[in-house]
C-alpha positions, -999 to +999 in steps of 0.1 A: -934-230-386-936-204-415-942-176-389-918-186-363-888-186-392-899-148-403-903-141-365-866-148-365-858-134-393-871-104-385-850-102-348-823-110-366-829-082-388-837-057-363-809-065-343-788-057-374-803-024-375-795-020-338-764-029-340-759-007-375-776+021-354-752+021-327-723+022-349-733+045-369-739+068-337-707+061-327-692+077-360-715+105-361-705+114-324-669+114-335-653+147-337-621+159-353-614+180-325-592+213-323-556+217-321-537+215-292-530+253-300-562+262-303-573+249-275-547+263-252-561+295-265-591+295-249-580+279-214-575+312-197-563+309-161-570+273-141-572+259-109-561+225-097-589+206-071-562+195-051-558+166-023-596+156-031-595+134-058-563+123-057-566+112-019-560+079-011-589+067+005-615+087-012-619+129-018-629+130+021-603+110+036-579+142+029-600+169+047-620+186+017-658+177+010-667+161-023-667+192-047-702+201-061-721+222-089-718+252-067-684+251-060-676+245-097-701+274-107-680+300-086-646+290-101-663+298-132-678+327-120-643+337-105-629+339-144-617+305-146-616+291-181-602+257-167-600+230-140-573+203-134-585+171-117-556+156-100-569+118-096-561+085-085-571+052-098-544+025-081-564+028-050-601+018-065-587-004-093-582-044-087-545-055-081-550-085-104-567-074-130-563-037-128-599-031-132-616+004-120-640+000-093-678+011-117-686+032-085-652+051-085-658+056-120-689+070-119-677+097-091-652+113-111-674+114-138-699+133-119-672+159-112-656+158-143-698+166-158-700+196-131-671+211-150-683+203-184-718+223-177-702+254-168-681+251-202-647+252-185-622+232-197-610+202-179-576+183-172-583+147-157-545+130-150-536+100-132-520+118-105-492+105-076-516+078-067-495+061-043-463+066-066-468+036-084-455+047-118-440+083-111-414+068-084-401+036-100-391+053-135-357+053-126-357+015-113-375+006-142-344+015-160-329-021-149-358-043-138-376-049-170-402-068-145-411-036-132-411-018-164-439-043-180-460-050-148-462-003-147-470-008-183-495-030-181-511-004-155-506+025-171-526+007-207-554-011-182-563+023-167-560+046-195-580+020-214-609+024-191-607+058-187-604+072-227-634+048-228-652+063-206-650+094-214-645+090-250-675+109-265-667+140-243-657+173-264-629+194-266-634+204-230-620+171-219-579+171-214-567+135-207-527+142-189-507+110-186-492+112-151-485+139-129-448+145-117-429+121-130-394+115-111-363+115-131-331+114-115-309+089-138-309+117-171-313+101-206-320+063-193-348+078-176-357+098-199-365+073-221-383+049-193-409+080-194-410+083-231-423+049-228-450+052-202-460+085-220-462+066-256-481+042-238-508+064-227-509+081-262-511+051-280-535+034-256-564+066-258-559+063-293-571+032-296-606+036-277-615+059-308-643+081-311-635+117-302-600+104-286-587+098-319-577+136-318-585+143-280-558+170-269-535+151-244-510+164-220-477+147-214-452+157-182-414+169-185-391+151-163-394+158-126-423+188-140-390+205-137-388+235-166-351+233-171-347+193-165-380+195-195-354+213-212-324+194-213-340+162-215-375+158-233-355+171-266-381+149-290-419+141-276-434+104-279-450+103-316-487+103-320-506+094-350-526+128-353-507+159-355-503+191-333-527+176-303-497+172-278-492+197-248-462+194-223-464+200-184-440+215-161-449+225-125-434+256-109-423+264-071-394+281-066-389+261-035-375+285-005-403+309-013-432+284-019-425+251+001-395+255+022-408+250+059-379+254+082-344+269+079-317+244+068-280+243+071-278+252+032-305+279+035-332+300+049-371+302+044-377+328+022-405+355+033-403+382+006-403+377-028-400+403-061-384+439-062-412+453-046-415+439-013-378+436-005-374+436+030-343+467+048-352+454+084-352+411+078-331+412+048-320+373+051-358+362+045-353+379+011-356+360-018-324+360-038-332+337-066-364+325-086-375+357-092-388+378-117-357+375-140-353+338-132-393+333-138-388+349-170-356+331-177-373+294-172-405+301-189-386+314-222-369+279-219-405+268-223-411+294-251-384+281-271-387+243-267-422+243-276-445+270-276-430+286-304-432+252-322-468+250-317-466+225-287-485+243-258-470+243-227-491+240-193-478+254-159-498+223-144-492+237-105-478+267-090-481+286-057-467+296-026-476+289+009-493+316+029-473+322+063-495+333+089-476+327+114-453+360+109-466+390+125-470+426+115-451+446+090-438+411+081-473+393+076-483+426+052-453+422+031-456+390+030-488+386+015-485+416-008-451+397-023-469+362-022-498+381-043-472+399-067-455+363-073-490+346-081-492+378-103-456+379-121-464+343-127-497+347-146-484+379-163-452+359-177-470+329-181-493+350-204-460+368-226-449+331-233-478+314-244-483+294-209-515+283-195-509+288-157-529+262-130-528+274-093-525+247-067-551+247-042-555+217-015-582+234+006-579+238+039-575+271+060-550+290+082-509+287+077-491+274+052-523+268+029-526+280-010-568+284-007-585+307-027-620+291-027-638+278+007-643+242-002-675+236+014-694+268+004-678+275-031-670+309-017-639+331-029-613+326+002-591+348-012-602+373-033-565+387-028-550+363-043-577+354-069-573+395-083-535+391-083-539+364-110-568+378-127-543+409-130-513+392-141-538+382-172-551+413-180-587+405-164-600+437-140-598+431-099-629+416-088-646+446-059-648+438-029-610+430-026-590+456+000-569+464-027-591+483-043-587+523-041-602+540-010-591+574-023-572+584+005-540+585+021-519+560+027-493+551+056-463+562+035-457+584+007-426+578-018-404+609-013-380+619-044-353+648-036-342+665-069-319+688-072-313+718-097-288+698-121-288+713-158-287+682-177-330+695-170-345+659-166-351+632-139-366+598-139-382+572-113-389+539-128-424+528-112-417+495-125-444+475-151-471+481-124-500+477-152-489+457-178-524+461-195-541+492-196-567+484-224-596+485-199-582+520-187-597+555-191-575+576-167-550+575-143-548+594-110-516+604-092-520+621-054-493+644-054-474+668-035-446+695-050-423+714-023-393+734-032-386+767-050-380+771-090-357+801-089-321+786-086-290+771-117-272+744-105-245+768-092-269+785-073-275+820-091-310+837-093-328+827-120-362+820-136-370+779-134-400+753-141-406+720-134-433+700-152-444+662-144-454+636-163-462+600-166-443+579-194-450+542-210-426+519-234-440+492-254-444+476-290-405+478-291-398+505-267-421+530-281-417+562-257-457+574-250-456+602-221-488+624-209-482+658-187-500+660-152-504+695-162-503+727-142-489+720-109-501+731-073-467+735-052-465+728-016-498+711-015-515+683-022-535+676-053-551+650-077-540+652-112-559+633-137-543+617-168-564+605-197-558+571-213-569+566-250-555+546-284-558+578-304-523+590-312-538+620-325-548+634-286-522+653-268-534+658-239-539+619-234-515+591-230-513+566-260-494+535-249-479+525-282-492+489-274-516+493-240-521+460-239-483+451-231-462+479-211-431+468-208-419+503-188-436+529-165-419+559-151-426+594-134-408+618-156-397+653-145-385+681-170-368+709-152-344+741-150-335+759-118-363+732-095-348+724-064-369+703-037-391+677-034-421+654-051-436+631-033-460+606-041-492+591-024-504+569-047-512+563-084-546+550-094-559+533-123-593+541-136-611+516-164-643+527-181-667+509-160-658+534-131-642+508-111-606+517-100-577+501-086-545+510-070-511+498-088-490+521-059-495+530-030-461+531-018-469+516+016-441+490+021-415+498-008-401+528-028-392+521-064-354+519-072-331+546-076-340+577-099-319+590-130-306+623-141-321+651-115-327+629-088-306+626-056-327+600-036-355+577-035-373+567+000-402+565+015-420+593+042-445+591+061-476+607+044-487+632+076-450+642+076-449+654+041-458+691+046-435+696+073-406+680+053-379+703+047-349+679+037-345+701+003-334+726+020-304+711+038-295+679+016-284+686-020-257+676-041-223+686-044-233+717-064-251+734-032-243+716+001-229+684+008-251+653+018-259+649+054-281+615+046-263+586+036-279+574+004-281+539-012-255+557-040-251+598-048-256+604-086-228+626-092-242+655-114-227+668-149-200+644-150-204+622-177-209+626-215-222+597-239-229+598-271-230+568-298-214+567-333-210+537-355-224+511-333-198+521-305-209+543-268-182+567-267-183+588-230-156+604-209-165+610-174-144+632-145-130+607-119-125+623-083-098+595-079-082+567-097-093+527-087-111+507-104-148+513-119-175+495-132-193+501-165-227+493-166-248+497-197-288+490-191-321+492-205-346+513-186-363+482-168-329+480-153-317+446-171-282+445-182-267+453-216-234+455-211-210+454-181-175+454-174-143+468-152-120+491-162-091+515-145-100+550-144-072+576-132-078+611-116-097+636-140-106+629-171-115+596-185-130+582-217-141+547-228-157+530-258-179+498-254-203+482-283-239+492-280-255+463-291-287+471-284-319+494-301-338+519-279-333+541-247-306+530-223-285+539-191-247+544-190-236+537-156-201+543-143-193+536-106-168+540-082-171+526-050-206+548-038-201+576-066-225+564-098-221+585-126-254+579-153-258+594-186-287+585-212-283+572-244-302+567-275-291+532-291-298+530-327 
């Protein structure tokens, strides 16, 4: 009896210890895990597994295979730092109880583990799922019913999943729902305030490392300027700064829009670049660059700058393969620029951008790995992000530099003006050039350096050079040196961070270039440069083209020059334009350009915070005054009524830096620069 009392005693015991052992695991596995900000530091560029796990019916019953360890390896391999895992749980969960099927369970996990070995980072949402929460917010405003029975889901599920997963790392992202509709403004509002406390509160609770898991919670509609108006406070959590806020981005005619509609058109072309002159009305004419900057700085301000991260859960834009031609090219160099400007802005305003990818092949797809072999699809597209973040192009891609000559060249008439400069704004076509050693430009000069603006005999020069702005409009230029005229020739341009070499250029601040521009100095240079293409050249010897001026020239030039087009490359030596088309000073125009820069006509100078400038009107109407920086965005603009002859104005500068006056009269533009101080 004696020994079957300690036998008991001594289970009991041990089970204690078991039991003690356990919990005291359980604590020691317990993290206090990083900061939402921290973390969003080191998520890089991500990629969404769409319509797999999210598919109702199972990851197959969409079209794309189960994901695997190879397929997760080459999105790391690709320079992904993180994967989103749209997922549903309605669909394998019990309608009564709300309990998740074990096997379903154990599926994600598996794929949410394939992640984890490769160190990425991973977002794991409750996504559409049938719409069961994200499409009843706004009848949940007035059927209370409703609003309990989603509750009750939304704290089942969550509970399950946080528990789970709750001994995962920092890798592991938990985001509440996906793309929650709002359409009834502040009473909505609030319905999702309560769904997303719910979820906070509810992972929370399972404890371990999701008592400071970072967690991500979705603006109304994903929408960035409905996330702006309305999500003005967050749900409250009981740790701080572990809170990030989701918006989704597709400027809909350009990324979705299938067929023309009575209010608008498809859009085909998209940035400044890739405008089309031939199909103008598949232009894009909003939700571009300006606009993408515009909406993200919404972001910026609402939360980034407060320390609340902000992730760009989706983005993309359908590939339209059904176009043919010149069309299809532009189109997929302007769909690879948008995935670019994206990333690239999404970088300047602390966003973590997440390309949508549902698999599949072929039109109107946004693929850039093959699904079933883990292969790149589109190493294209995958470069254009990896660019717009300041990662080097993967080889292998067609962009990539063939050093030789392309279809078209970009053809710039100048003209023998005395004000002794001209400019071409390139555009920020390499907004990092930290990994860059050199840059290349194929050029060719025609034309004679021997004439004054009035056309008397005299010695002249003309002298090339490239030029960069950054770290507040810092003005970095490098010469191409000694010139070969009417021929083509390389000229190499060294890239270094010390100040200290002249012959090199020194971006102020290479790894943000906020303006890149050809610059000509001149005196009595009349003719024409023309331009192949400009090549970047990083240390590693790899090199990549940022122009090849195939498909667009840049926009108009300043100061010397007349025009800006494009030529085709084999007729450059035969091109004689120069000596036929001028400005007013030696013959009149017999091409009908975009706008003639009227030479010698306007004088600007700035005093006191004001621009004073008087300018020589050929007639009296109406002009407008346009003041911009030298990225072409708008200071200052306004009307005023100019008579005959001599007119002068004064408008506020307002501004600090470099800028372009700009007077116009119906085609005549009259520019002058001006310092800003």
């Amino acid at each position: 009896m004696a020994s079957q009392v300690f036998k008991s005693i001594f289970i009991k015991i041990n089970l204690l210890c078991f039991i003690c052992g356990l919990v005291m695991k359980s604590s020691i596995l317990a993290q206090d895990l990083p900061t939402a900000k921290s973390i969003a530091a080191e998520m890089g560029i991500a990629w969404n597994i769409g319509n797999t796990m999210e598919a109702i019916g199972g990851p197959t019953s969409w079209g794309n295979p189960v994901p695997t360890q190879q397929l997760i390896d080459s999105v790391k391999a690709a320079g992904f730092n993180t994967i989103r895992i749209p997922c549903a749980w309605d669909g394998n969960a019990d309608q009564v109880t709300f309990e998740i099927s074990p096997a379903w369970m154990a599926q994600v996990k598996q794929v949410v583990d394939y992640c984890i070995k490769d160190s990425l980072f991973v977002i794991l949402n409750i996504h559409w799922d049938g719409g069961w929460l994200e499409n009843k917010i706004d009848s949940c405003v007035t059927n209370a019913t409703m609003r309990q029975r989603i509750q009750a889901k939304q704290g089942a599920y969550w509970r399950q999943i946080a528990t789970a997963f709750r001994d995962y790392d920092r890798h592991l992202i938990f985001a509440g729902t996906n793309e929650p509709n709002v359409k009834n403004g502040a009473a909505s509002m609030e319905v999702l305030k309560f769904f997303l406390q719910t979820f906070i509160d509810t992972v929370r609770a399972t404890g371990g490392n999701n008592a400071s898991r970072t967690l991500v919670i979705q603006g109304p509609n994903t929408a960035l300027e409905d996330t702006y108006k309305l999500m003005t406070s967050l749900p409250i959590d009981k740790i701080a700064d572990r809170l990030m806020v989701e918006v989704h981005y597709y400027p809909y005619q350009f990324c979705l829009m299938e067929q023309d509609a009575e209010w608008g058109k498809v859009f085909y072309y998209w940035g400044k670049y890739y405008k089309s002159t031939t199909d103008t009305d598949r232009n894009a004419t909003w939700g571009e660059e300006s606009y993408t900057d515009s909406v993200f700085n919404l972001m910026k301000v609402q939360f980034t700058d407060k320390n609340i991260p902000v992730l760009l859960g989706e983005f993309g834009a359908m590939k339209r393969l059904t176009l043919k031609d010149e069309s299809l090219t532009r189109h997929i160099l302007s769909r690879r620029y948008f995935y670019e400007y994206v990333c690239s802005s999404s970088k300047r305003h602390g966003i973590i951008p997440v390309a949508w990818d549902a698999g599949g092949k072929g039109d109107k797809t946004m693929t850039i790995f093959d699904r079933r072999t883990g292969a790149v699809y589109d190493l294209g597209l995958l470069n254009a992000m990896r660019h717009g973040w300041g990662m080097p192009k993967l080889e292998g891609d067609t962009s990539l530099v063939q050093v030789e000559a392309g279809n078209n060249s970009l053809k710039i008439l100048y003209s023998a003006k005395d004000s002794l400069w001209g400019q071409v704004n390139l555009g920020v076509v390499r907004p990092d050039m930290t990994t860059c050693d050199s840059i290349i430009v194929r050029a060719y000069v025609n034309g004679k350096t021997e004439y004054d603006s009035a056309g008397v005999s005299k010695y002249g020069y003309l002298s090339l050079s490239l030029v960069t702005m950054s770290n507040n409009w810092v003005w970095r230029e490098a010469s191409l040196g000694k010139l070969t005229m009417n021929d083509w020739a390389n000229y190499s341009i060294p890239v270094s961070t010390d100040t200290l070499d002249t012959n090199a250029l020194v971006p102020a601040d290479p790894a943000k270039i906020d303006f890149f521009a050809l610059q000509a100095y001149s005196a009595g240079y009349r003719g024409t440069i023309y331009i192949d293409w400009i090549v970047f050249k990083s240390s590693n010897g790899t090199s990549d083209t940022a122009y090849s001026f195939n498909l667009n020239a840049p926009e108009e030039g300043e100061g010397n020059v007349d025009a800006v087009m494009l030529i085709s490359t084999g007729a450059v030596a035969g091109d004689q334009e120069w000596t036929t088309t001028t400005t007013s000073k030696w013959l009149t125009s017999t091409v009908p350009y975009r706008a003639s820069i009227i030479p010698g006509t306007i004088h600007a100078f700035i005093y006191n915070g004001i621009i004073h400038a008087t300018w020589n009107a050929p007639v009296s109407g109406n002009v407008k005054i346009m003041l911009k920086d030298l990225q072409g965005r708008s200071i200052y603009s306004g009307m005023v009524r100019a008579s005959a002859g001599m007119n002068s104005l004064k408008i506020p500068a307002g501004y600090s830096g470099m800028a372009l006056l700009q007077i116009q009269q119906g085609i005549r533009k009259f520019t002058g620069k001006v310092v800003c101080r």
